[in-house]
C-alpha positions in Angstrom: -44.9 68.2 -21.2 -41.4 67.5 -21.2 -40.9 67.4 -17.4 -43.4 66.8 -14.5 -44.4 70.1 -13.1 -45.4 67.9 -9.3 -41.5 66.4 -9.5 -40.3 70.3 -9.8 -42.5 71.7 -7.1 -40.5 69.0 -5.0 -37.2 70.0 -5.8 -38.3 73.3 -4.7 -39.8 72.0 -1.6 -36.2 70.4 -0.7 -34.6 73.3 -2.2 -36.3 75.4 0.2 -35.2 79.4 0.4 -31.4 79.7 -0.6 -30.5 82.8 -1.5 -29.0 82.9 -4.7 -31.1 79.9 -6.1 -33.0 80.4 -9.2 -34.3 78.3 -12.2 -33.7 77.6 -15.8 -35.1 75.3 -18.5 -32.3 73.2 -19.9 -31.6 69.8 -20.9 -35.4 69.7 -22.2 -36.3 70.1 -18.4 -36.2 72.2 -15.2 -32.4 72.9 -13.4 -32.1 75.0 -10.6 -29.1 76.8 -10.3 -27.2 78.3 -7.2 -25.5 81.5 -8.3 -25.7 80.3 -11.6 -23.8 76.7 -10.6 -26.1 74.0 -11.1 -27.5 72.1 -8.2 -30.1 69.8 -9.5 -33.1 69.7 -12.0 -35.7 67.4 -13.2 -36.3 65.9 -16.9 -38.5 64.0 -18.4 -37.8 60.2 -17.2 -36.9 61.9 -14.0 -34.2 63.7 -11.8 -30.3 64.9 -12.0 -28.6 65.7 -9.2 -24.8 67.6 -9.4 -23.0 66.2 -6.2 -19.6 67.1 -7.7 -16.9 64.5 -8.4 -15.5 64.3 -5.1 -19.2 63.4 -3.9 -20.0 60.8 -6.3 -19.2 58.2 -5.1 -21.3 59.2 -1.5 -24.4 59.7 -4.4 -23.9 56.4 -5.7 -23.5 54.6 -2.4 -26.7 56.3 -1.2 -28.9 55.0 -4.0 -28.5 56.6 -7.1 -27.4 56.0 -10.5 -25.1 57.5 -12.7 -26.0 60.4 -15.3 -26.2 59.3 -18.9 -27.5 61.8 -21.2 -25.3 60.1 -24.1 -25.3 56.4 -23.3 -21.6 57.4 -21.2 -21.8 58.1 -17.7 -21.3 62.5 -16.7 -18.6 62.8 -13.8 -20.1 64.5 -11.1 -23.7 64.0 -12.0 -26.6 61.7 -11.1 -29.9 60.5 -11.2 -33.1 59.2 -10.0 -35.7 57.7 -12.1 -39.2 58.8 -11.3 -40.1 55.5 -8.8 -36.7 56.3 -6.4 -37.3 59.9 -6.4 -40.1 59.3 -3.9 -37.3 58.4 -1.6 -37.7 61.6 0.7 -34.4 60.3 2.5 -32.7 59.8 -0.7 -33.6 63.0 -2.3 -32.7 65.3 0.9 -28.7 63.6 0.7 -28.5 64.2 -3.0 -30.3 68.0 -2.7 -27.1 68.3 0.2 -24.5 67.3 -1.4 -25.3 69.1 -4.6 -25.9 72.5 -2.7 -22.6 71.3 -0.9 -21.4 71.5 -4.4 -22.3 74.4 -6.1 -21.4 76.7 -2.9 -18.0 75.6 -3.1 -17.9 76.9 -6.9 -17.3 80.3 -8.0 -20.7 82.1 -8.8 -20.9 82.5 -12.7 -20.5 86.5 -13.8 -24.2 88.0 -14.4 -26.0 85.5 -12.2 
């Protein structure tokens, strides 16, 4: 299994109802996606999280690490590895400030 089906059933418990939120496999995992803007998403060796790049910094400071896919750190994005995903407190300021996020986007055209 390429992602953990319990981690995803999270997500959507701190996702809750959004209207507008939906779900697509990428990345060889789960991302949910708020009018077709991505929000968050889990992956094999854990979780990504899309605070934006002027939230970053506020994602870092509260605990987690830098996305890196390649080896080179993605602006904007970050992660949790499956032990500090179990932070409830954690999870519920990254799932904030990546819904924060994606509402501020344009939605994507046929989403």
């Amino acid at each position: 299994m390429p992602f953990s089906e319990q981690m995803a059933d999270t997500m959507r418990a701190d996702l809750g109802v959004e209207p507008g939120l939906s779900e697509r496999k990428m990345f060889g995992g789960l991302c949910f996606l708020l009018y077709g803007n991505m929000v968050c998403g889990v992956m094999k060796e854990g979780a990504m999280y899309r605070p934006g790049k002027a939230r970053e910094a506020e994602a870092l400071a509260a605990g987690a690490a830098p996305l890196s896919f390649t080896g080179r750190p993605m602006g904007g994005m970050v992660e949790l590895d499956t032990g500090t995903f179990e932070n409830d407190t954690l999870r519920a300021k990254l799932t904030e400030l990546s819904l924060a996020n994606a509402a501020s986007l344009p939605p994507k055209e046929g989403r």
